[in-house]
C-alpha positions in Angstrom: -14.1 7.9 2.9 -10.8 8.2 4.1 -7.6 7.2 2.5 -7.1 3.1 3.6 -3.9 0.9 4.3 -3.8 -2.4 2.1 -1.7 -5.2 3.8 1.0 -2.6 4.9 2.1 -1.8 1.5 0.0 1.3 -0.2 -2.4 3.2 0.6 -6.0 3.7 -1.8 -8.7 5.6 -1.6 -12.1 5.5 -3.9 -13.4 8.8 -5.2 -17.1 9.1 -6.6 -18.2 11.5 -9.1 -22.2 12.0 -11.0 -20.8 10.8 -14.2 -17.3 9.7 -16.2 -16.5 13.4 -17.7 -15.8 14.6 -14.3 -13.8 11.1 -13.2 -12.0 11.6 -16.2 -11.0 15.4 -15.3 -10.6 14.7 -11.5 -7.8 11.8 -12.5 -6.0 14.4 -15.3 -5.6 16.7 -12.2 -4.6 14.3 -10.7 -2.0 12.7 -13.0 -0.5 16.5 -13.4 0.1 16.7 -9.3 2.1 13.2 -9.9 4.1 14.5 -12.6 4.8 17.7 -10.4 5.6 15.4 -7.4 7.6 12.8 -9.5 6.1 10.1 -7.7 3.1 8.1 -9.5 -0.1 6.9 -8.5 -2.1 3.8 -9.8 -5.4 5.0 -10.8 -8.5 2.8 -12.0 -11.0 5.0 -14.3 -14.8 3.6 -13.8 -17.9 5.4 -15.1 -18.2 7.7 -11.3 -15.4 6.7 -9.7 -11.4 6.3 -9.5 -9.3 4.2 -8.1 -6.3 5.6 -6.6 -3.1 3.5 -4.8 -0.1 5.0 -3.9 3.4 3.6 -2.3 6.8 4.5 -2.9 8.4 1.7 -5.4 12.0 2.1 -4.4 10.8 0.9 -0.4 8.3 -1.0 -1.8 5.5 0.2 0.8 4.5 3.8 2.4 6.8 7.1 2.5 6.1 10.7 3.6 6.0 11.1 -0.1 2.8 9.0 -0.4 1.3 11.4 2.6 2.3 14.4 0.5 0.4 13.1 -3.0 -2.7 11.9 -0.8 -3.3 15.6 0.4 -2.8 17.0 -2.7 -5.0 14.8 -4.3 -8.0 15.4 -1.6 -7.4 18.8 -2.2 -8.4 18.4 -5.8 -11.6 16.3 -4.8 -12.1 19.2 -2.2 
C-alpha cells in the first residue's frame, strides 16, 4: 500500500505486521527517525498494524519535510 492523501491535509499510510511485538518495534524506529528529523508523526498502535499521519503543523497541510519522514519510514518497513 502506498502512502495516501487525506482531504489535502496529511498524508497516512497503514503498515501490517504478524503480531504487536514487531508493531511495537517498527513504531520505536519509527518515533527515533522523528526525533532525528524534528518533525512528528501521529502513529496508532493496533495488535499488527500502525497507523501513521504526517503533515507539517506550522502550514497546517503537506511539506517536503513530510516526503522526507515517509521514505525514511518505508525504509524501516523495508
Amino acid at each position: 500500500m502506498s502512502w495516501v492523501l487525506i482531504d489535502d491535509h496529511h498524508l497516512e499510510k497503514k503498515f501490517k505486521f504478524e503480531d504487536f511485538k514487531t508493531a511495537l518495534e517498527f513504531l520505536n524506529r519509527c518515533g527515533e527517525i522523528c526525533e532525528s528529523q524534528n518533525h512528528h508523526a501521529e502513529f496508532v498502535l493496533n495488535w499488527g498494524s500502525v497507523l501513521v499521519k504526517t503533515w507539517s503543523h506550522d502550514i497546517d497541510g503537506i511539506s517536503s519535510r513530510d516526503h522526507i519522514l515517509i521514505s525514511a519510514i518505508d525504509e524501516v518497513f523495508s
